[in-house]
N, CA, C and O atoms as a GROMACS GRO file, in nm:
protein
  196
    1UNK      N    1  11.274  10.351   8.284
    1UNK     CA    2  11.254  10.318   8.424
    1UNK      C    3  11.366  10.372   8.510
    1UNK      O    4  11.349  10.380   8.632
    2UNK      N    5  11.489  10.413   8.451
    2UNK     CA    6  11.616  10.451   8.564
    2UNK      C    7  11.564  10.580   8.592
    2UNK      O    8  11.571  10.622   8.708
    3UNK      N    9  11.514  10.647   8.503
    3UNK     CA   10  11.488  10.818   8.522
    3UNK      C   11  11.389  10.792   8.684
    3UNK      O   12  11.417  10.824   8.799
    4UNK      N   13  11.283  10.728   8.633
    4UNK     CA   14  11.210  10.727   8.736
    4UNK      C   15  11.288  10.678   8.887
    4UNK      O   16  11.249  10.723   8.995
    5UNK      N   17  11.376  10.604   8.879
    5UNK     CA   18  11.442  10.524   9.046
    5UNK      C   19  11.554  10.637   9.026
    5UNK      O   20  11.589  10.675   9.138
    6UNK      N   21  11.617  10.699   8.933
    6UNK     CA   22  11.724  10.818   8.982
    6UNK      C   23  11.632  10.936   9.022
    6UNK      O   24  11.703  11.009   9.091
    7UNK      N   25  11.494  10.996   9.011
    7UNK     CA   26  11.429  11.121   9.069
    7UNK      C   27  11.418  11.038   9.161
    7UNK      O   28  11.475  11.077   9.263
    8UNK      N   29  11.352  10.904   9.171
    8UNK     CA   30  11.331  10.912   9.358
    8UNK      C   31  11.431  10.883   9.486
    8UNK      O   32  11.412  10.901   9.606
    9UNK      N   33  11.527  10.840   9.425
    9UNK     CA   34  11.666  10.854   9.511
    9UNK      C   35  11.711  11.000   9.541
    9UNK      O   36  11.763  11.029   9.649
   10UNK      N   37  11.688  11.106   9.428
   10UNK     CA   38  11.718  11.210   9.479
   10UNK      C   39  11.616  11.314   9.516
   10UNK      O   40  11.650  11.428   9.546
   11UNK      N   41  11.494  11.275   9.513
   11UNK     CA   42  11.384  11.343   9.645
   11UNK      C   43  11.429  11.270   9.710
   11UNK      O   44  11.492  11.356   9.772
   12UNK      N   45  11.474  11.128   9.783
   12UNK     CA   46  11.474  11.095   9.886
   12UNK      C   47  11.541  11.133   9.959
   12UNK      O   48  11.506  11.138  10.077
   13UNK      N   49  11.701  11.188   9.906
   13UNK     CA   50  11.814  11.218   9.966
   13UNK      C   51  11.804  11.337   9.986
   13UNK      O   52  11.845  11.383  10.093
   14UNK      N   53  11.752  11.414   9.896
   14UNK     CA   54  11.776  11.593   9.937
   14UNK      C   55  11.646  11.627   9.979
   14UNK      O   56  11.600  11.740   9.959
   15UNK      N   57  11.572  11.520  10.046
   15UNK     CA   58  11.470  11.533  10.152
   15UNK      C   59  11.320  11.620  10.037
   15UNK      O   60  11.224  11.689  10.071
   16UNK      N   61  11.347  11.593   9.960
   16UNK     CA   62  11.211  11.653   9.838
   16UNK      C   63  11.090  11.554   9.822
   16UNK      O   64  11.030  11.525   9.718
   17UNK      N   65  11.077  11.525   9.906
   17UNK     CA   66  10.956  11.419   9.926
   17UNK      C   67  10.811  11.440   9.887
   17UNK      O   68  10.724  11.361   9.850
   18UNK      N   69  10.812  11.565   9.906
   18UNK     CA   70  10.699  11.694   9.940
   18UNK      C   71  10.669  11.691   9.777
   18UNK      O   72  10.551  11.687   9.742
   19UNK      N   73  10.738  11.692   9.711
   19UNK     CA   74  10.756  11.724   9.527
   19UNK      C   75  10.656  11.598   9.461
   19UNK      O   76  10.560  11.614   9.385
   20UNK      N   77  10.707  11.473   9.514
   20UNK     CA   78  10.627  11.387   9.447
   20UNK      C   79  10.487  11.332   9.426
   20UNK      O   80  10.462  11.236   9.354
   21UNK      N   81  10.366  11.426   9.523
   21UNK     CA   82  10.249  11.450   9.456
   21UNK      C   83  10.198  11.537   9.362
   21UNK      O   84  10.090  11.522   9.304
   22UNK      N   85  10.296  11.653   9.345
   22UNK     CA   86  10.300  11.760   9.267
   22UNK      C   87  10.358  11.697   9.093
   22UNK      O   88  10.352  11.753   8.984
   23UNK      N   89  10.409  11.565   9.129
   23UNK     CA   90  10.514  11.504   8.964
   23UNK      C   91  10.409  11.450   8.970
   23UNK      O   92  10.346  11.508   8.883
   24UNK      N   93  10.335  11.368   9.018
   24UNK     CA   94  10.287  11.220   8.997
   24UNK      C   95  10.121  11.338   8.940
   24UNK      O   96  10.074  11.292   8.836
   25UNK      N   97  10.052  11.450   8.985
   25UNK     CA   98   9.957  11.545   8.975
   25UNK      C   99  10.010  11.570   8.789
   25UNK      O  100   9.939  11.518   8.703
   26UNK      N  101  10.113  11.638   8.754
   26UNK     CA  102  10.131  11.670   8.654
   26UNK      C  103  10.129  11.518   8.527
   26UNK      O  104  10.078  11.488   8.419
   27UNK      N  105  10.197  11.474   8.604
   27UNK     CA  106  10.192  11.312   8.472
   27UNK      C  107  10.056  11.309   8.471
   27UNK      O  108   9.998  11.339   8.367
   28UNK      N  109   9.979  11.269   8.596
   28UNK     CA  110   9.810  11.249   8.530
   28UNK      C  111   9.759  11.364   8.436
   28UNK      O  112   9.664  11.339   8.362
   29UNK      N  113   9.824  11.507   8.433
   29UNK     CA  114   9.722  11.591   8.428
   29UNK      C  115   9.795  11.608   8.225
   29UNK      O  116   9.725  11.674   8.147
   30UNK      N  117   9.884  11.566   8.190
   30UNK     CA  118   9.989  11.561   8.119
   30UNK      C  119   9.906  11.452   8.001
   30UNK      O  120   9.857  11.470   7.890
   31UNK      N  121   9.921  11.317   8.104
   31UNK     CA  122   9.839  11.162   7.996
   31UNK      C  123   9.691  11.201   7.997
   31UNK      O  124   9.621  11.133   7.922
   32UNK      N  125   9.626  11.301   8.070
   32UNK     CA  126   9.493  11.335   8.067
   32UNK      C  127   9.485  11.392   7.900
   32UNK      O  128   9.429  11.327   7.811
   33UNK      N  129   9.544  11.514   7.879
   33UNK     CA  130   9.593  11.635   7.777
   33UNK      C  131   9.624  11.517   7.632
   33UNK      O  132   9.567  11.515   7.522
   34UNK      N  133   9.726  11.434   7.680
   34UNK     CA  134   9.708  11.366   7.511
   34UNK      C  135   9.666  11.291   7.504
   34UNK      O  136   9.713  11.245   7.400
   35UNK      N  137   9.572  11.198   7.553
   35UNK     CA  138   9.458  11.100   7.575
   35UNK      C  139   9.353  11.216   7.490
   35UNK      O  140   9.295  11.166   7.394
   36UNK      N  141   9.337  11.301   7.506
   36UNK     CA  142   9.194  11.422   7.532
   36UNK      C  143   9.278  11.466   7.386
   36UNK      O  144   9.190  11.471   7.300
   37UNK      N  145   9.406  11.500   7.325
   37UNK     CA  146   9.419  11.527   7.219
   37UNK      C  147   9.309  11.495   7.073
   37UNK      O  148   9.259  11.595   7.021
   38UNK      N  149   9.281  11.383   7.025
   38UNK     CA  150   9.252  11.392   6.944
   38UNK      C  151   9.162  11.177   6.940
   38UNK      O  152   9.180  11.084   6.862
   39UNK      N  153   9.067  11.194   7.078
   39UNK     CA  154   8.999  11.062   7.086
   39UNK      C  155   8.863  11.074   7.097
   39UNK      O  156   8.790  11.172   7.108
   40UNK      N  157   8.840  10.955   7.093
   40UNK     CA  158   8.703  10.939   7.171
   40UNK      C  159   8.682  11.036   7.307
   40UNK      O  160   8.572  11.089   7.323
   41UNK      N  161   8.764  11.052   7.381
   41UNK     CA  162   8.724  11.064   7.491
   41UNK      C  163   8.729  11.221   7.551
   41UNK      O  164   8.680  11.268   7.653
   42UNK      N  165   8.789  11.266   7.471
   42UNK     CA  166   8.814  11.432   7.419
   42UNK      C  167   8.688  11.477   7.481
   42UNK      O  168   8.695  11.526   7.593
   43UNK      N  169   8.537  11.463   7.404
   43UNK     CA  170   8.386  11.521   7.469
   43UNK      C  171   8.420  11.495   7.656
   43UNK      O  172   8.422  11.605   7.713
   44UNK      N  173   8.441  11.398   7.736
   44UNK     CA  174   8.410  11.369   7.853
   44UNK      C  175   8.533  11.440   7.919
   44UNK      O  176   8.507  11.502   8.022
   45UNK      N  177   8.656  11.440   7.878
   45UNK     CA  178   8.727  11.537   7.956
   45UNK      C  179   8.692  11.629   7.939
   45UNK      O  180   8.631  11.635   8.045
   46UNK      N  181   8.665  11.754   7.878
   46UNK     CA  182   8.612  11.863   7.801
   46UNK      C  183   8.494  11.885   7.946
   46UNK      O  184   8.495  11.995   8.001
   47UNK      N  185   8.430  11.810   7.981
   47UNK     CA  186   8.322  11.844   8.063
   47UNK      C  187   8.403  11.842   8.235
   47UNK      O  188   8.377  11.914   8.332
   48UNK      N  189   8.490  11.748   8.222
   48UNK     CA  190   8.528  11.761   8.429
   48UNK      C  191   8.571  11.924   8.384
   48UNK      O  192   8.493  12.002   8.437
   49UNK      N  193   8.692  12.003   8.288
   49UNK     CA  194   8.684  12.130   8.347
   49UNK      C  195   8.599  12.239   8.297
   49UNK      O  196   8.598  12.348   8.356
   0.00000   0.00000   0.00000
């Protein structure tokens, strides 16, 4: 949890604000990828792309 409150103190400060739909885009797209590794649910992601 510190990693996470030390990146957003420092987008906040060096004004990188702009960055954090682009982090928060990759984590989903990241827990999508090993969720979809080797589950059930592998067939239904497979189809959104």
């Amino acid at each position: 949890m510190s990693f996470i409150k030390e990146l957003w103190a420092f987008l906040r400060v060096r004004k990188k604000l702009w960055l954090a739909p682009l982090i928060i885009v990759m984590v989903i797209l990241g827990a999508l990828l090993i969720a979809a590794q080797g589950s059930v649910i592998a067939p239904f992601v497979y189809t959104l792309f």
